[in-house]
N, C-alpha and C positions, 0 to 999 in steps of 0.2 A: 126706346129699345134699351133694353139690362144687359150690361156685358157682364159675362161667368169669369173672370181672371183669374189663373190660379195664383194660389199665399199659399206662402212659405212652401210646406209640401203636402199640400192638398191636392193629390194627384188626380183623385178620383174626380174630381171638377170639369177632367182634360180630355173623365174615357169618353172619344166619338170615333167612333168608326168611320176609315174615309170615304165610305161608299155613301153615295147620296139616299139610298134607299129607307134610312135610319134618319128619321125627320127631329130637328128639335124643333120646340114652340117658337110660336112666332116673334116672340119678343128675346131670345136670348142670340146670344152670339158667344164662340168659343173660341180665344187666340192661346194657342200654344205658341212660345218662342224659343229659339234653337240659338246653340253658341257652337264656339269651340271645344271640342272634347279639352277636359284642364278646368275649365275657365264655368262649367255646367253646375247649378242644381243637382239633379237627379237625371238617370238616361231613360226615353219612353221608345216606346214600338212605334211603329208611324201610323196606331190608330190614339195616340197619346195614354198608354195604358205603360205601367213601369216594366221595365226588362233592361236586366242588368248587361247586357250585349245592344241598348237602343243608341235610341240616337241622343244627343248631350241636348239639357233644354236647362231652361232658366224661369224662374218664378220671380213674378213679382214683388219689388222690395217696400219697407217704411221704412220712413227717415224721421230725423231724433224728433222731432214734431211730431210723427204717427203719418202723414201723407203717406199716401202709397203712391210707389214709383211704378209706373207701368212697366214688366221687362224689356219692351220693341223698344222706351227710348232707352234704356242701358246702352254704353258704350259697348258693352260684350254683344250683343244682339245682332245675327248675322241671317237670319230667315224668318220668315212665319208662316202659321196657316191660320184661317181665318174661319172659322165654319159657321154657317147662316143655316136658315130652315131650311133650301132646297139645296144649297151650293156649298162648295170648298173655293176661297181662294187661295192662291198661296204667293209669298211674296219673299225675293231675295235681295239682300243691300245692295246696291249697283250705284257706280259713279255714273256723270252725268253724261258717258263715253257710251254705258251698255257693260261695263265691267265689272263682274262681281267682287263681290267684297273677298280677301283673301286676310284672315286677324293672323297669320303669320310673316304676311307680305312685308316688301319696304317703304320705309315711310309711314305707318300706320300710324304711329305715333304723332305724326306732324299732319295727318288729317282729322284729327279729333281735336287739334288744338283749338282753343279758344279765339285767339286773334287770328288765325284763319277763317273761322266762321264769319268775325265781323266785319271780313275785308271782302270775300267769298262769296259768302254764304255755305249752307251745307252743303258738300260735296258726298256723302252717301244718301241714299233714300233707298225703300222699299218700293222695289219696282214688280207686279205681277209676272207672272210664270206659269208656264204648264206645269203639274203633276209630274211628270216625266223628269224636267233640269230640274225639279225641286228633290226629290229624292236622290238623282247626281250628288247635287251638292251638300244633300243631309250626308251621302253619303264620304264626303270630302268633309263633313266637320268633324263628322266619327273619327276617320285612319288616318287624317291628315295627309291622305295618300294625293298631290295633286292632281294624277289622272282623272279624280273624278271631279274636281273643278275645272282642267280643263275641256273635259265631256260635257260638263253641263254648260260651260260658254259654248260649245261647240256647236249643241242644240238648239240654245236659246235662239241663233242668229236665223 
């Protein structure tokens, strides 16, 4: 199966509509990834189409090699959607508690660290979600208003 990632700012790669009714082929897959507004690429709607009022997303990077860095493993990377031929999933960073990721919170810093990893392991992951806490929390990466992160842990349980 071919993943579509978007580069640089190849938006158009991104436009799917969330509605399952709009089929892709069998072999592609579409990951859009989501940051903190500040910290974004470019802002998309939440059918991943550009709008300057969307939500803050992140494209995939190359490093001085040319590899390309997938944006989900970016440090910024704080949701995703995943869209397949019949399905959407979506997925929000969650400690290994059920807690979502907050990139303003305390301590952020000292969870990303390196020698926490190798003592650890990771302590965030993409954990699946309904549609419902994921637009919550798209909506907590936009305003950085916390009500809507704590709406969407509110849901999630």
């Amino acid at each position: 199966m071919s993943n579509n990632r978007i580069k640089d700012t190849d938006i158009t790669s991104a436009m799917v509509k969330l509605d399952v009714t709009r089929r892709l082929p069998a072999d592609k897959t579409i990951v859009l990834t989501f940051t903190m507004i500040g910290k974004h690429d470019d802002l998309v709607n939440e059918y991943g189409e550009p709008d300057a009022n969307g939500y803050p997303i992140l494209y995939d990077k190359q490093d001085e090699n040319g590899n390309v860095i997938e944006a989900d493993i970016l440090g910024a990377a704080c949701a995703k959607a995943v869209y397949m031929v019949e399905k959407i999933f979506y997925y929000i960073k969650q400690d290994n508690f059920g807690k979502f990721y907050n990139p303003n919170g305390m301590y952020v810093e000292l969870s990303h660290s390196k020698f926490k990893h190798s003592i650890m392991g990771e302590k965030w992951k993409f954990k699946l979600v309904n549609k419902s806490v994921f637009i919550n929390y798209l909506s907590f990466l936009k305003t950085n208003n916390m009500s809507w992160l704590n709406n969407a842990q509110r849901e999630a349980i």
